[in-house]
N, C-alpha and C positions, 0 to 999 in steps of 0.2 A: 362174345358172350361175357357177361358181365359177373364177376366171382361174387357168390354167396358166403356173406363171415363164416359161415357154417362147412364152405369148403376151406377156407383156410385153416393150418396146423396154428396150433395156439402153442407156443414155447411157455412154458413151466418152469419158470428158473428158481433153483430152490437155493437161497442164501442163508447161510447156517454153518456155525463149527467154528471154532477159533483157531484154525492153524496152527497150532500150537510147535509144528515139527520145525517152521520158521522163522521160530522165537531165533533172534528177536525182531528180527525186521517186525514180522507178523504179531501183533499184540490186542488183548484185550479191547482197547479202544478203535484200531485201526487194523481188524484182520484180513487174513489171506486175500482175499475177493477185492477187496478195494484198494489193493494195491496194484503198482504198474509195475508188476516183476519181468515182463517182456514185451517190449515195446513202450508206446507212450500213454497206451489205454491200461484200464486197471483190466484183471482176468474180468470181475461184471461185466465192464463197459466192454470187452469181448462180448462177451457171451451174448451183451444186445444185439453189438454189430453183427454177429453170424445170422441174427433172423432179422434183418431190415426187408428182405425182398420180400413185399406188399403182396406180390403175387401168388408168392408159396406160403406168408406166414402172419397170420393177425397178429394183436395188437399183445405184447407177452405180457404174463402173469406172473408175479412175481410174489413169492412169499419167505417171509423173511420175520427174522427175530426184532423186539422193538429198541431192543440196544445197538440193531445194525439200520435203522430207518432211517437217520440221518444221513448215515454212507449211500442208502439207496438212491432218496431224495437229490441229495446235491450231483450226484455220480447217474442220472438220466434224465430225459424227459419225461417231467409228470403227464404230458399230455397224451403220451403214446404207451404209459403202460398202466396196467393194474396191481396194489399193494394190495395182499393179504397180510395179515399182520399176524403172528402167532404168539401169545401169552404166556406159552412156555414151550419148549423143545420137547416134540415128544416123537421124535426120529421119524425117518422119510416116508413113509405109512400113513402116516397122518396127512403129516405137509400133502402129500400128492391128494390124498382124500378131501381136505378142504379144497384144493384149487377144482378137484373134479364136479364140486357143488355147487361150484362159481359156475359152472359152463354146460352149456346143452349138453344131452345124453351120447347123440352121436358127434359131437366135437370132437378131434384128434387131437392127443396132447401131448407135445414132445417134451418130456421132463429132463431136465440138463441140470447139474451142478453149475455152479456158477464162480467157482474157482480153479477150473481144468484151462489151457489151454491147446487147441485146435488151430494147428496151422494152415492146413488145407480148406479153406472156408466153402468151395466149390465141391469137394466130396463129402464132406457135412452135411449141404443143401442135397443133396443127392440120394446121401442115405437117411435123412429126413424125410423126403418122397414117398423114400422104396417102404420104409417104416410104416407109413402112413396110409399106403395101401393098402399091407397085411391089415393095420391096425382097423382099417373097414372093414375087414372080412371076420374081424372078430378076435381079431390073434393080440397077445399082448409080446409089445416086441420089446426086445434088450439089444441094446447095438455093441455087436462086437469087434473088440479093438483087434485090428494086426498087433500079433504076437512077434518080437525081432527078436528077443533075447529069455532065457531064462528065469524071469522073473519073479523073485518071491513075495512081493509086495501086494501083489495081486491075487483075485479070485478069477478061475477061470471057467468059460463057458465050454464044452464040447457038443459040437455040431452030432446034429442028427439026420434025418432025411430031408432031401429039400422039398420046399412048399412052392406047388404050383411051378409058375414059369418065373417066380419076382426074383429070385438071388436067395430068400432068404431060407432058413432050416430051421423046423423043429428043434429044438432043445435038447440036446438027450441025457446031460444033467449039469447042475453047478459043482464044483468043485473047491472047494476054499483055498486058503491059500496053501502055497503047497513048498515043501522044501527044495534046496536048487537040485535034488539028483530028480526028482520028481516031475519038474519044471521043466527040466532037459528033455525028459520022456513025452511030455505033453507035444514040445517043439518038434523031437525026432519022427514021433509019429502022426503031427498034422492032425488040423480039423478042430483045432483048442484055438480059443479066444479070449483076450482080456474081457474082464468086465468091466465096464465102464461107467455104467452108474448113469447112463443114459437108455431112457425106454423111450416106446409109441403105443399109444392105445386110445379107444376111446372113452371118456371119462364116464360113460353108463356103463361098458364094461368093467372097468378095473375096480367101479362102486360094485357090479354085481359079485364081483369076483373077491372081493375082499369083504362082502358082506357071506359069500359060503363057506371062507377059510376063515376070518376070522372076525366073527359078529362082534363081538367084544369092543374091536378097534373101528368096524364101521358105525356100529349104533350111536357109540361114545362120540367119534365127528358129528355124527348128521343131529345129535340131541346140542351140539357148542352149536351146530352152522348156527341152528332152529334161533338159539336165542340172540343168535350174535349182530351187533352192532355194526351199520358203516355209515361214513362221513367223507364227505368230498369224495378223495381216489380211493379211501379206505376199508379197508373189510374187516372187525375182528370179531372171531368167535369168543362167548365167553368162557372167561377165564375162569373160571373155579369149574364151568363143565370142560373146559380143554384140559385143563390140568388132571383130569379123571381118565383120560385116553391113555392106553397100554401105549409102553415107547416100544416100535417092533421097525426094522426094518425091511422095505417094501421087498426085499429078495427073501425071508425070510417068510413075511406074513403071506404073499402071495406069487411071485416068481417060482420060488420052487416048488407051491403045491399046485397051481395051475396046469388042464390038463392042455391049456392051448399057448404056450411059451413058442415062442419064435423068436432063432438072435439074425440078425443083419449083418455079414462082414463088413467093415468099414476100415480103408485105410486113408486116416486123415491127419496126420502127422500130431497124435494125441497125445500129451499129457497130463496129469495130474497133478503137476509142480507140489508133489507130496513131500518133499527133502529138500536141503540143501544142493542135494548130490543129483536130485535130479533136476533143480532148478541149470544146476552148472549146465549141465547135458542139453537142455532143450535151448541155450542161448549158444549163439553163434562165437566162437574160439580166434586165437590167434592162430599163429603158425606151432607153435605148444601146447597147445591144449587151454591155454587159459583164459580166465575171463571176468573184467575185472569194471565197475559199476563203483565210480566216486575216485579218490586222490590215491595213487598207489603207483608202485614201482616194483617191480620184478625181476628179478637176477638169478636165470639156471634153475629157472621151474618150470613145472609140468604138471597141467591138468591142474592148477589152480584154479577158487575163485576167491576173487576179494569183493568183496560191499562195505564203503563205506559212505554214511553219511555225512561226512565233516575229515577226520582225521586222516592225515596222510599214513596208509600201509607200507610198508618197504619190507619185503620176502627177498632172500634168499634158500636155492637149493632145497627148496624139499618139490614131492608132488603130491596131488591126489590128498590136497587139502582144502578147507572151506573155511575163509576168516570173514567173520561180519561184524562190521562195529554200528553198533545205532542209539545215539545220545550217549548215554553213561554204560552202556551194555556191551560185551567185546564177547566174541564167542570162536572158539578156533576147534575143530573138529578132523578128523579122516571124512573124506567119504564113506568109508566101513562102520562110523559113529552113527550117522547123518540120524539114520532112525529113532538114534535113544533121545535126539534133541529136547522132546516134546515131555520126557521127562524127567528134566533139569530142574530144578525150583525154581527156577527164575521163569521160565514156562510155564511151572505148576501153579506157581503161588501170586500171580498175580492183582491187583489190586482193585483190576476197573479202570486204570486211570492209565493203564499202558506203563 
């Protein structure tokens, strides 16, 4: 039997935010998503390769700021996806709302960042599936991350009853992020999950649902979709009615008021590559812990990483440090730093021009 576009999952891939926390690898002109921080694909061109199978997933939608169009363009094939183009940033609430106005009512839309990486590509596809089931029955799903360690970076989901026979659970609330004595308790007593900033839904629900919580930010899309422009692979809504749309994010505008939230456990060897510290962690180590990306040498360390573009590194004797050098930029940090990266001035004060 011959698959209906309409049963395929339509991947959502939302490109946005300037990484700021990987200054400086990650910059203004050349952020987080287009770069190949693991492996030889950049996190995007991940993100495509997770939905290639034609069987489980149409052709993805991609929306994306016009200062990152170029990165999209050159970094996939224009023949196998669609650009939305956004006029201005007005947080994931929207993004998700316009790609929902591209697509039939009951289409499934699996909305993924586009700067995470996902090691396990075969539990992805899987809990993609499982999502997309619920996501027919009406449910709007969040995929929840295995939880390993006490993590404070994170918002987390707490399981509620399960739904049906699929795996997944009711919602029983979000939780923000929370401190590590907090974080420990969530782990000790099980049933918490990362949030991950990956949903399933169908795109006539998630319009229906974000036009009862919060009219404001549905009306505001569907008045930009109404007037808005497209050319070739392009779509853009306009820009002085986009620029009108509340910035809210979609956990925010509609996840937590929703009376039909369902999260999916998923353990798929996920990251965020939100730091330094967790860039180190998700790439493969020496017999020390270290891990080292361009010209360097190491002497009696531990838990290192070094990145450099050009310049020869040479460490001795410390651990549990992160040096990146990129052009005229040198950055040396703890891992216990990693976080405040993002605001450095050199991070902050950028020019456009990287």
């Amino acid at each position: 039997m011959q698959l209906r576009v309409t049963d395929l999952i339509a991947p959502v891939i939302l490109c946005g935010g300037g990484g700021t926390r990987l200054w400086p690898r990650s910059r203004t002109a050349r952020p987080k998503p287009f770069l190949p921080l693991i492996g030889g694909e950049t996190l995007f061109q991940q993100a495509l390769s997770r939905t290639r199978d034609r069987s489980v997933f149409g052709a993805p939608v991609i929306v994306t700021g016009r200062a990152h169009l170029d990165h999209v363009e050159r970094q996939s094939d224009l023949a196998e996806i669609s650009i939305l183009v956004e006029p201005s940033a007005r947080n994931t609430a929207a993004a998700i709302a316009l790609a929902a106005h591209r697509l039939a009512p009951d289409r499934v839309m699996l909305v993924c960042p586009s700067d995470h990486h996902i090691a396990d590509t075969a539990a992805f596809v899987a809990g993609a599936q499982q999502g997309a089931s619920l996501a027919r029955e009406g449910w709007l799903v969040s995929f929840g991350i295995h939880a390993d360690r006490p993590e404070t970076g994170f918002g987390y989901i707490k399981r509620g009853e399960p739904v049906a026979s699929t795996g997944g659970f009711r919602i029983d609330r979000f939780v923000e992020k929370p401190d590590r004595v907090r974080a420990q308790a969530f782990l000790d007593e099980g049933g918490y999950d990362w949030n991950g900033g990956i949903f399933a839904f169908t795109a006539g629900r998630f319009l229906a649902e974000l036009e009862a919580h919060r009219p404001d930010i549905a009306q505001a899309v569907a008045r930009a979709v109404a007037a808005g422009t497209e050319s070739s692979d392009l779509f853009t809504p306009d820009a002085d009615l986009f620029a009108a749309v509340p910035k809210e994010s979609i956990d925010y505008a509609v996840m937590e008021k929703t009376g039909r939230a369902a999260v999916v456990p998923v353990d798929m060897g996920w990251s965020d590559i939100g730091n330094w510290q967790v860039l180190r962690d998700a790439r493969a180590g020496d017999a020390e812990g270290n891990r080292v990306s361009g010209r360097a040498e190491l002497v009696d360390c531990r838990n290192v990483l070094v990145e450099s573009d050009g310049p020869r590194v040479s460490v001795i004797g410390i651990e549990d440090v992160c040096i990146v050098v990129d052009g005229d930029e040198v950055l040396v940090t703890t891992v216990d730093g990693a976080q405040k990266v993002g605001k450095l001035a050199g991070a902050l004060g950028q020019d456009g021009n990287g």
